[in-house]
PAZAPA-4460 file (N, C-alpha, C; in steps of 0.05 Angstrom, whole numbers, plus 32768, in hexadecimal, padded with zeros to 4 digits):
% residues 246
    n_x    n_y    n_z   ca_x   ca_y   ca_z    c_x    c_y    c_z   seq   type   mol
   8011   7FE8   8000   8000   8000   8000   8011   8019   8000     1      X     A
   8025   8019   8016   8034   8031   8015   8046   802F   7FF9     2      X     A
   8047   8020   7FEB   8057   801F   7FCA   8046   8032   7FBE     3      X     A
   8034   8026   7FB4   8018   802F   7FAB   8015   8057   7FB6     4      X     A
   8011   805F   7FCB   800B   8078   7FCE   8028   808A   7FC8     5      X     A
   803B   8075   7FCB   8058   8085   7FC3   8059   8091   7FAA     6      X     A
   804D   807B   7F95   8050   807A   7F7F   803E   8098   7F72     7      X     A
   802E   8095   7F76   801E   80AC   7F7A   8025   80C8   7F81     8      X     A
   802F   80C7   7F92   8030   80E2   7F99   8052   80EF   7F97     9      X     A
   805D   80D7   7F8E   8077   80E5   7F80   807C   80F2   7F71    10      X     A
   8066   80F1   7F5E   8065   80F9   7F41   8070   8118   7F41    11      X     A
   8071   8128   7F4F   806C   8141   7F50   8088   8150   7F62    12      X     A
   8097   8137   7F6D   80B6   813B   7F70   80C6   8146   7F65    13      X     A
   80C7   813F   7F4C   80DE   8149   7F39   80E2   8163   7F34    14      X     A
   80C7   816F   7F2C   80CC   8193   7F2C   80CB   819F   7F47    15      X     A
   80C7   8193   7F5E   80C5   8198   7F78   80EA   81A6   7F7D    16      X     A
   80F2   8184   7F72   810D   817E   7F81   8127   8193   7F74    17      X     A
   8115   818E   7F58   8130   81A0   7F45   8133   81BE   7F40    18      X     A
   811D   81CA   7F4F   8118   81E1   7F44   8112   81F5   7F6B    19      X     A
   811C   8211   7F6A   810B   8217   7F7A   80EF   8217   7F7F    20      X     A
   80E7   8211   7F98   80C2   8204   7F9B   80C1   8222   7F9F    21      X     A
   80C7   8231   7FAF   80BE   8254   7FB8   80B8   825D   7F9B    22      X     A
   80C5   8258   7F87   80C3   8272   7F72   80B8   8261   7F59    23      X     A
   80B6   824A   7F52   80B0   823B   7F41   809F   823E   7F2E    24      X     A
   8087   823B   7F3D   806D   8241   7F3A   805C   8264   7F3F    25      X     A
   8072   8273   7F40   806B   8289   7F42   8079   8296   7F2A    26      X     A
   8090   8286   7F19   809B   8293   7F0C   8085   8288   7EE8    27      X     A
   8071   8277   7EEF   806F   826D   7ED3   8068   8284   7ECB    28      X     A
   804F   8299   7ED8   8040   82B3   7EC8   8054   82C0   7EB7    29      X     A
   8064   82C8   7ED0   807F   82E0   7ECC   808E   82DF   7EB4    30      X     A
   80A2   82C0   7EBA   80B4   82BD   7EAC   80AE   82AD   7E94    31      X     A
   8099   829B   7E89   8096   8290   7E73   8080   8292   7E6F    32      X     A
   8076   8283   7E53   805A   828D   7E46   8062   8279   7E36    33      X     A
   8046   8279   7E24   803B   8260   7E0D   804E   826E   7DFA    34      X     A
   8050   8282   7DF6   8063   8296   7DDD   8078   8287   7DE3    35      X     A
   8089   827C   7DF8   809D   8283   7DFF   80B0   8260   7DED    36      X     A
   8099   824D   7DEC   809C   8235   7DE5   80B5   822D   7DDA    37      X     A
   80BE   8213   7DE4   80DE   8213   7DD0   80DB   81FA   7DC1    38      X     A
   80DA   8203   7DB1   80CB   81EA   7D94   80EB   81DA   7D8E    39      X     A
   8100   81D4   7D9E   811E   81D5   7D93   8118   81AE   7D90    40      X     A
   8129   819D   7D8E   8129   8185   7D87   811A   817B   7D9A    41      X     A
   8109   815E   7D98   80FD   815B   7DA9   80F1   8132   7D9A    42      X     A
   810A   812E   7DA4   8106   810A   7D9C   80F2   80F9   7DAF    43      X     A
   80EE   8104   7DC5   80DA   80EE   7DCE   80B7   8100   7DD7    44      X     A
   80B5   810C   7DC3   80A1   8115   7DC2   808B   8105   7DC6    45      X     A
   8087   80F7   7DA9   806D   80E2   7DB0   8069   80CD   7DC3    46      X     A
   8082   80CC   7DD4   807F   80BB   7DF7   8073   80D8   7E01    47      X     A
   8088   80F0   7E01   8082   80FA   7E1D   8062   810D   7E1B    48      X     A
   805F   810D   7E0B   803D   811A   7E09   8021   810B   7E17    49      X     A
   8028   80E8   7E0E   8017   80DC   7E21   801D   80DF   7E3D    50      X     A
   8032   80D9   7E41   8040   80D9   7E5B   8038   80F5   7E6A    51      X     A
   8032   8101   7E62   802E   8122   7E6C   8011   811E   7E73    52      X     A
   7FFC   8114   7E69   7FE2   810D   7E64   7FDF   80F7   7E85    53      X     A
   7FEE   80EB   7E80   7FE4   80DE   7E91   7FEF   80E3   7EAA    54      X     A
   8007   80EF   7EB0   8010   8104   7ECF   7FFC   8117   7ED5    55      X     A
   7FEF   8120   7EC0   7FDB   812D   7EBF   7FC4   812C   7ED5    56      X     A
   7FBD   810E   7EC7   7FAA   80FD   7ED1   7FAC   80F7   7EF3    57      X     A
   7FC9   80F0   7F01   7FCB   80E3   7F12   7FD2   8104   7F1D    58      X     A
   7FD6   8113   7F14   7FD9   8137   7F2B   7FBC   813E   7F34    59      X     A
   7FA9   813D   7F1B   7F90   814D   7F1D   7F80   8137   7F33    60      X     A
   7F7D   8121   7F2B   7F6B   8106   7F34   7F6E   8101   7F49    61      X     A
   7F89   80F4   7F50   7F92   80E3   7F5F   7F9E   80F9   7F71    62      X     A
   7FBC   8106   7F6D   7FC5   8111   7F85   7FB8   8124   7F87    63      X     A
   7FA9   8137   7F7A   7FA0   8152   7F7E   7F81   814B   7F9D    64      X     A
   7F74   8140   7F98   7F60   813A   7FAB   7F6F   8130   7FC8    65      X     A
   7F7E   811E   7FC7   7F90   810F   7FE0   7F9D   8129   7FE4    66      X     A
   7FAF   8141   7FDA   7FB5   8156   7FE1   7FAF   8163   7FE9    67      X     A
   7F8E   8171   7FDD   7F7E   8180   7FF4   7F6E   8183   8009    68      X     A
   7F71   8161   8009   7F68   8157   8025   7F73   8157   8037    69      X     A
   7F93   8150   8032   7FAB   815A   804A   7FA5   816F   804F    70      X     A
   7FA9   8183   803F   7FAC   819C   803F   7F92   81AA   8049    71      X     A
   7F74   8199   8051   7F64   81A3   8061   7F64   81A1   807B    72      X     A
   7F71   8184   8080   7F7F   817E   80A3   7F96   8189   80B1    73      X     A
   7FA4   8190   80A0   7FC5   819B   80A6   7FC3   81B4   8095    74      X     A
   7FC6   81CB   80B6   7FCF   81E8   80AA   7FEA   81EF   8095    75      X     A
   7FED   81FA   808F   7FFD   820C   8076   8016   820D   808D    76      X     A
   8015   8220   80A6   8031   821C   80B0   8038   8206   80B4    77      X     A
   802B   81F3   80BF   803D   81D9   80C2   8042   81BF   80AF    78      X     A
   8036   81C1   8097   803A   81B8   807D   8058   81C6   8075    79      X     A
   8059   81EE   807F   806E   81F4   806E   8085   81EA   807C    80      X     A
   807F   81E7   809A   8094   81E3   80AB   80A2   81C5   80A3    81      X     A
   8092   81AF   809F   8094   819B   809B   80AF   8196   8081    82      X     A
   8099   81A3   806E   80B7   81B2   8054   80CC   81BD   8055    83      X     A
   80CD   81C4   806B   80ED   81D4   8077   80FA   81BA   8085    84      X     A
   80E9   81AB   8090   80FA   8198   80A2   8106   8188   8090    85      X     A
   80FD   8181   8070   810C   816A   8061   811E   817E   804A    86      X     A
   8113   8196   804C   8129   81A1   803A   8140   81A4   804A    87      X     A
   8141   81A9   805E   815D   81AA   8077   8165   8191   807B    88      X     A
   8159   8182   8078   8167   815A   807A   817A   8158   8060    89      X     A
   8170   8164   804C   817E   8159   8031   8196   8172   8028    90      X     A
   81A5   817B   803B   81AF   819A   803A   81C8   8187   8028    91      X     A
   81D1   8170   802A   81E6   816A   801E   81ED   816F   8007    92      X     A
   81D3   816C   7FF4   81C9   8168   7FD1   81D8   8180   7FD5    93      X     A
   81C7   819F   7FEB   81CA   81B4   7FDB   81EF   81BE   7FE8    94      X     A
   81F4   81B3   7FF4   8212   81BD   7FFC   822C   81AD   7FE8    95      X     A
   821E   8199   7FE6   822E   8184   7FC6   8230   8192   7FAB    96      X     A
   821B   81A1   7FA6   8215   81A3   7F81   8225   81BF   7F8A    97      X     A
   8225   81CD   7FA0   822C   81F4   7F9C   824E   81EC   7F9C    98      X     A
   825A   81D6   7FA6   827D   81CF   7FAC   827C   81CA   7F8F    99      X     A
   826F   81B5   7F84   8273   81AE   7F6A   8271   81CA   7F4F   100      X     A
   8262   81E2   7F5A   825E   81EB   7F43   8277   820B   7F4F   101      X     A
   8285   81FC   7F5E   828F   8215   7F72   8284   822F   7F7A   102      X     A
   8272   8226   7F87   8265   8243   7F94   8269   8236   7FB3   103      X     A
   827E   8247   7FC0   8283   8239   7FD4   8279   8249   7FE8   104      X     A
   8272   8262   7FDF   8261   8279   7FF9   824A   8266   7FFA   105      X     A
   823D   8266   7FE6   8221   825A   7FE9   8225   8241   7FF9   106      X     A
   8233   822F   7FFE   823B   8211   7FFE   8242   821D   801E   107      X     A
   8251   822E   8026   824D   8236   8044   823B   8242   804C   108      X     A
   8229   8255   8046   8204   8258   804E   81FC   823D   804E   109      X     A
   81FA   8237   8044   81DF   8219   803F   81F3   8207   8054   110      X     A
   8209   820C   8054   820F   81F4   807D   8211   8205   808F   111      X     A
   8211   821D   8090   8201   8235   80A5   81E7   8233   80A7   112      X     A
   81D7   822C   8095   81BB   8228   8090   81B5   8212   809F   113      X     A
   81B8   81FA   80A0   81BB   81DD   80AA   81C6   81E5   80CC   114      X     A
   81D8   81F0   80CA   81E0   81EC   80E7   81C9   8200   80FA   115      X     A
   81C3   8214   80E8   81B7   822E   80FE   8190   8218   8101   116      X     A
   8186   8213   80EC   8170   8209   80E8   8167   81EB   80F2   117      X     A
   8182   81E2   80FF   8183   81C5   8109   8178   81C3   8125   118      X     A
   8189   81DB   812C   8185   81E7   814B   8172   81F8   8155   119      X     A
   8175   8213   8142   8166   8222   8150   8147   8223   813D   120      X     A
   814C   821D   812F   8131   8219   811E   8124   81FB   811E   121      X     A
   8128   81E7   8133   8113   81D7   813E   811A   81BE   8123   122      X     A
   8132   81B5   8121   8136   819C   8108   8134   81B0   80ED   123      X     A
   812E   81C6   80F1   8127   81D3   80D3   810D   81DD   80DB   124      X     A
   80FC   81D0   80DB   80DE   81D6   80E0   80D6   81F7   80DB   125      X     A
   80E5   8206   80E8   80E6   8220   80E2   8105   8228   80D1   126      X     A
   8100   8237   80C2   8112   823C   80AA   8124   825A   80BF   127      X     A
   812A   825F   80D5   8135   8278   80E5   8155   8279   80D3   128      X     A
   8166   826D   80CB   8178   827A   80B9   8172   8292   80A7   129      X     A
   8158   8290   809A   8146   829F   8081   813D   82BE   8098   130      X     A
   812E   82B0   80A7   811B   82BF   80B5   8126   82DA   80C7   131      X     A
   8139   82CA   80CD   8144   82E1   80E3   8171   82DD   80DF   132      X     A
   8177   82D3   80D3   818C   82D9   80C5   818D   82ED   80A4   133      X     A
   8182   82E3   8099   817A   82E9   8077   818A   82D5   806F   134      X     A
   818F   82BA   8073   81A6   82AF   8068   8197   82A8   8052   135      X     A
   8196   82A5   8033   8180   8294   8022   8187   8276   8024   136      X     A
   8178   826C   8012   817A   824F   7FFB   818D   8255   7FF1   137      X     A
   819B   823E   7FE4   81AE   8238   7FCF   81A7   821D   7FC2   138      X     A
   818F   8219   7FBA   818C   8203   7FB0   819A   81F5   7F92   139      X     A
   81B4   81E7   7F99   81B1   81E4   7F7F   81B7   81BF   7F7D   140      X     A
   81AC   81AA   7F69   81A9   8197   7F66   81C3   8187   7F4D   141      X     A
   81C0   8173   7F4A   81E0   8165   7F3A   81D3   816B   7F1F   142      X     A
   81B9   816D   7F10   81B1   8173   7EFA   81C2   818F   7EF8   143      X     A
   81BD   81A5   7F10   81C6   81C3   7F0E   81DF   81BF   7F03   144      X     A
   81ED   81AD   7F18   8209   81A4   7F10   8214   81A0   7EF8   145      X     A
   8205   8188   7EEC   820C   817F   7ED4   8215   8193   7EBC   146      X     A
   81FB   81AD   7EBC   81ED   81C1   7EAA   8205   81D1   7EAF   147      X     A
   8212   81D7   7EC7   821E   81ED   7EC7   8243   81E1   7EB9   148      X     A
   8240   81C3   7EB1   8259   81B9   7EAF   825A   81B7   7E96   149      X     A
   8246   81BD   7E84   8238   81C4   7E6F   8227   81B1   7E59   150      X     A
   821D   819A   7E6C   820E   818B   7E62   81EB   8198   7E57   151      X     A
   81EA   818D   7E3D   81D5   819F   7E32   81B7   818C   7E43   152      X     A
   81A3   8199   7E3A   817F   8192   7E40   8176   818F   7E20   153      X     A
   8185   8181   7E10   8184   817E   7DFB   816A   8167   7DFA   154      X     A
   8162   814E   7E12   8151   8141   7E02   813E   813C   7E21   155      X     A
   8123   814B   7E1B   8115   8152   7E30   8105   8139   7E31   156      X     A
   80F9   8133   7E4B   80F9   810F   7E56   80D7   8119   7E6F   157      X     A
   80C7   8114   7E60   80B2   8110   7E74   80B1   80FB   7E85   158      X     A
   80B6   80ED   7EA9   80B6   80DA   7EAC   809A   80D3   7EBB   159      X     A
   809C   80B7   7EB4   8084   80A7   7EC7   807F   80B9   7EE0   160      X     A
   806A   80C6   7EEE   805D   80D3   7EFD   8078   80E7   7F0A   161      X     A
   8094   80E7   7F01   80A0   80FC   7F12   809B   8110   7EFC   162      X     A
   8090   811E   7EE5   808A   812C   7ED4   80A7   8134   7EC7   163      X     A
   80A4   8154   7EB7   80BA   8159   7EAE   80D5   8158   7EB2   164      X     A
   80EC   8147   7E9F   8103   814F   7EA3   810D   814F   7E93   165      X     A
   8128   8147   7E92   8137   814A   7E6F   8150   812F   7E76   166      X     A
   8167   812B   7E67   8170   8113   7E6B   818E   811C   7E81   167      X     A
   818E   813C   7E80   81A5   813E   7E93   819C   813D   7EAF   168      X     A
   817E   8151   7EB3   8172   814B   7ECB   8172   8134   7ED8   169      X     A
   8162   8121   7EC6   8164   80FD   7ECA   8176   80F5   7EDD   170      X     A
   8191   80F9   7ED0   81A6   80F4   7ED4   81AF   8100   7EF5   171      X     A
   81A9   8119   7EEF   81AD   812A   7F0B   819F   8115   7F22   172      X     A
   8185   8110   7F22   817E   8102   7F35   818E   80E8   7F3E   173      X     A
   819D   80DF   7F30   81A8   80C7   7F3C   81BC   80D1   7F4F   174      X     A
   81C8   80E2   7F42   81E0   80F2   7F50   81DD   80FC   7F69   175      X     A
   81CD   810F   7F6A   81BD   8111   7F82   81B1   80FC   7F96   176      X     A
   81AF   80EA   7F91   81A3   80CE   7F9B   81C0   80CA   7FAC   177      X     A
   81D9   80D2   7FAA   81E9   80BA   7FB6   81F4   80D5   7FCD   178      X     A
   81E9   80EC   7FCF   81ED   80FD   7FE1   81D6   80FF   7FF9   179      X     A
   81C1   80FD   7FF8   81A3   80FA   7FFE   819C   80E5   8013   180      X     A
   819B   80F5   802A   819B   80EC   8048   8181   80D7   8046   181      X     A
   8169   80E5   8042   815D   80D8   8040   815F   80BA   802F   182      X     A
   8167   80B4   801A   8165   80A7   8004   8180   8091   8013   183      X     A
   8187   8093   8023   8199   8090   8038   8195   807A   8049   184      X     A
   817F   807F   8048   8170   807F   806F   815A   8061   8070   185      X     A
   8168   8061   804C   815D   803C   8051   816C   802C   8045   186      X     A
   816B   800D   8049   816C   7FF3   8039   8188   7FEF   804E   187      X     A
   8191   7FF4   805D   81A8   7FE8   8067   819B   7FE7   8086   188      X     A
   81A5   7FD2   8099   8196   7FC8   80BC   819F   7FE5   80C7   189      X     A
   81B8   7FF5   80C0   81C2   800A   80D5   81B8   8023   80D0   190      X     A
   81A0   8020   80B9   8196   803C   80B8   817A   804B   80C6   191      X     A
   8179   8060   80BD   816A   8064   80CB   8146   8058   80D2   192      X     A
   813F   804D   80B8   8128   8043   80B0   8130   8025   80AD   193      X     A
   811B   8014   80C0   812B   7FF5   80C0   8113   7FEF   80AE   194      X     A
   8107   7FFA   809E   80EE   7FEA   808A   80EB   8000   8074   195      X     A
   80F0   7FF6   8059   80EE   8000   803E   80CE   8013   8043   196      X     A
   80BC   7FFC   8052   809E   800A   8054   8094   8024   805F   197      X     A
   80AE   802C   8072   80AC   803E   8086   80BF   8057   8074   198      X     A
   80D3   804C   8064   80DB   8060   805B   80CD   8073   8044   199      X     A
   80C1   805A   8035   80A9   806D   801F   8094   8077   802A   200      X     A
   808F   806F   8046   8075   807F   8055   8083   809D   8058   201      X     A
   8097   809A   8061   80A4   80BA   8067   80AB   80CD   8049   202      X     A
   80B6   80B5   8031   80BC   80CF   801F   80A7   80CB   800E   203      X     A
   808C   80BD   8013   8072   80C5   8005   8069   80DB   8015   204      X     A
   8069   80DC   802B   805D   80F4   803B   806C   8111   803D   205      X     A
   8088   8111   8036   8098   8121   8023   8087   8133   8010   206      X     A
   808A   811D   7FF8   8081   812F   7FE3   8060   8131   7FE5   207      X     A
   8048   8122   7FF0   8030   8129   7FEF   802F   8145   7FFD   208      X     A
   8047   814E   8015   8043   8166   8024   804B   817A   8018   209      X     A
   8066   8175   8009   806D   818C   7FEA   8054   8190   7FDB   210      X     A
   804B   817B   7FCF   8035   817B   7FC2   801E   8190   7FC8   211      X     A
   8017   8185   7FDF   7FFC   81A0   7FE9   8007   81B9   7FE7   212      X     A
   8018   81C1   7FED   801F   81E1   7FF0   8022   81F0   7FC7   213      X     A
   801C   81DF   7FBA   801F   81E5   7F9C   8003   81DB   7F91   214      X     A
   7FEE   81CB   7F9C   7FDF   81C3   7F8B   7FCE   81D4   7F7A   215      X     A
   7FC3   81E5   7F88   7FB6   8202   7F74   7FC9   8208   7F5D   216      X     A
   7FDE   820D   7F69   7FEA   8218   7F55   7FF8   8208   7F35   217      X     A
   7FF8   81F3   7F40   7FF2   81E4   7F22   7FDF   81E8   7F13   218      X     A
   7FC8   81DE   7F25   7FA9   81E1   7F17   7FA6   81F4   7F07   219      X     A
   7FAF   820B   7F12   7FAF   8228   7F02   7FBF   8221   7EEA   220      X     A
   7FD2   821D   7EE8   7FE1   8226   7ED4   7FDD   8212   7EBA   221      X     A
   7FCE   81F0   7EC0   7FCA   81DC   7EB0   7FA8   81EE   7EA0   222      X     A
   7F9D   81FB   7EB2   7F82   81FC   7EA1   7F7B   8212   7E92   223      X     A
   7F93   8220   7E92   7F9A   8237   7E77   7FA7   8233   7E66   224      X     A
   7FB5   8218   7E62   7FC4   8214   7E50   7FBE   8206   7E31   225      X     A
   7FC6   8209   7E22   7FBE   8200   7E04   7FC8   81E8   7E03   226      X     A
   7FE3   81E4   7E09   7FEB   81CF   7E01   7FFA   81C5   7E1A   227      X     A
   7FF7   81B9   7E29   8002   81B6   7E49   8020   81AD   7E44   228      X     A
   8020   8196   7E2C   8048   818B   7E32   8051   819E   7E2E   229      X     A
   804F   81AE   7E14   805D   81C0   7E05   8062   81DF   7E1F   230      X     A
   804A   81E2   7E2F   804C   81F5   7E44   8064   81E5   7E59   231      X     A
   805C   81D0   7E60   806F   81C8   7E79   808E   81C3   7E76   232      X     A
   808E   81B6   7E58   80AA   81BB   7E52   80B9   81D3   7E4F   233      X     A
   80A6   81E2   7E43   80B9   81FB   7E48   80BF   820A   7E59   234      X     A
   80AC   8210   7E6D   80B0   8211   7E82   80C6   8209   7E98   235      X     A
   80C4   81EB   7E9C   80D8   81DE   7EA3   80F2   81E3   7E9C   236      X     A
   80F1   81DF   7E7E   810E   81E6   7E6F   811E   8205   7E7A   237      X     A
   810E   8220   7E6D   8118   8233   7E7F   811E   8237   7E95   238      X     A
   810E   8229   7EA1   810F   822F   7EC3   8130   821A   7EC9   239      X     A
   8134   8213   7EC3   814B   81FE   7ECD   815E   8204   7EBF   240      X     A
   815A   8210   7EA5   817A   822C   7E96   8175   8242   7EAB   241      X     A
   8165   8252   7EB2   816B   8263   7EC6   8172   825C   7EDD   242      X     A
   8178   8243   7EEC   817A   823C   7F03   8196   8234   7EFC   243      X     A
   81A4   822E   7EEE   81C3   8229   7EDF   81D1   8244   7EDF   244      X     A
   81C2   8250   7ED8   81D5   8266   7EC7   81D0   827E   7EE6   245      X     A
   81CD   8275   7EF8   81C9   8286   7F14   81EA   8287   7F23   246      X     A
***
């Protein structure tokens, strides 16, 4: 069962994980448009169009209802707090990719971030580095990496319920996988989670809690659209050249 609701509610990880969640969805109005479309090579088209159709299916259907049902039991601060506590667990990804792309100011904020937010901000729970330091985010991921080492987004990859990516992103996630506390925290007796079952209970409840704090705002942006892949790819696509080129 807990496979099954994992499966589900993952789908919506990928642009969660790779992209800032604060500005993401605030930047589709601003920063891109249907005009904006990048018609450039595009080989797995006739996979990723169905494939788009049917993430579709399992955002609007499936997780969007289970979403705003959390999201009628569990207030907004402690949903957001909750999101602070696993973005501060996974500070490694982001203190790994800033060494790798040498930004090493950033790479010492983000373990000033971790250390001040561990303690005095309650595991993370409260974000007080941000709040009452100004320290920011530095989010950056092994896809960022890759991009900035100058690997192109040359062949864009809709996947099974994690939605848009491209084949360097793809790639990024494995990379990221072998830094990733969480991703960590199972399959061996000395870790922290002694059952595979218990661990997808926690990183299904992960992303269903990312999830709620964005669900409108998908909704919005899928039911003005003409052509939804052609919108989300491009979308996607820019948003992750501007998150490189930062």
């Amino acid at each position: 069962m807990f496979r099954v609701i994992f499966i589900l509610f993952i789908s919506f990880s990928l642009l969660f994980s790779q992209s800032n969640k604060e500005t993401v969805f605030d930047d589709f109005n601003d920063e891109f448009s249907v005009e904006k479309v990048d018609s450039s090579w595009d080989p797995l088209k006739l996979y990723n169009i169905p494939m788009t159709q049917f993430n579709d299916f399992v955002y609007m259907y499936i997780m969007g209802p289970i979403a705003k049902g959390y999201r009628y039991v569990v207030s907004k601060p402690i949903r957001e707090g909750v999101s602070n506590v696993f973005h501060n667990i996974q500070f490694p990804i982001r203190v790994t990719n800033n060494l790798l792309q040498f930004k090493f100011n950033n790479a010492l904020e983000e373990s000033a971030r971790f250390a001040i937010n561990s303690t005095y901000g309650l595991a993370g729970f409260i974000d007080i580095a941000k709040s009452e330091g100004g320290i920011e985010r530095h989010d950056e991921d092994f896809g960022q990496t890759l991009g900035f080492y100058g690997m192109s987004n040359d062949i864009h990859i809709v996947l099974p319920l994690f939605g848009p990516s491209n084949l360097r992103d793809t790639i990024g996630l494995v990379g990221d996988a072998f830094v990733d506390p969480i991703y960590h925290a199972q399959r061996r007796d000395w870790n922290v989670f002694k059952s595979n079952n218990f661990y997808l209970f926690v990183n299904t409840y992960k992303i269903g809690n990312e999830y709620s704090l964005h669900v409108d705002e998908y909704e919005n942006i899928r039911k003005d659209s003409v052509d939804l892949y052609i919108l989300l790819k491009s979308v996607y696509e820019q948003r992750r050249d501007a998150l490189i080129e930062e």
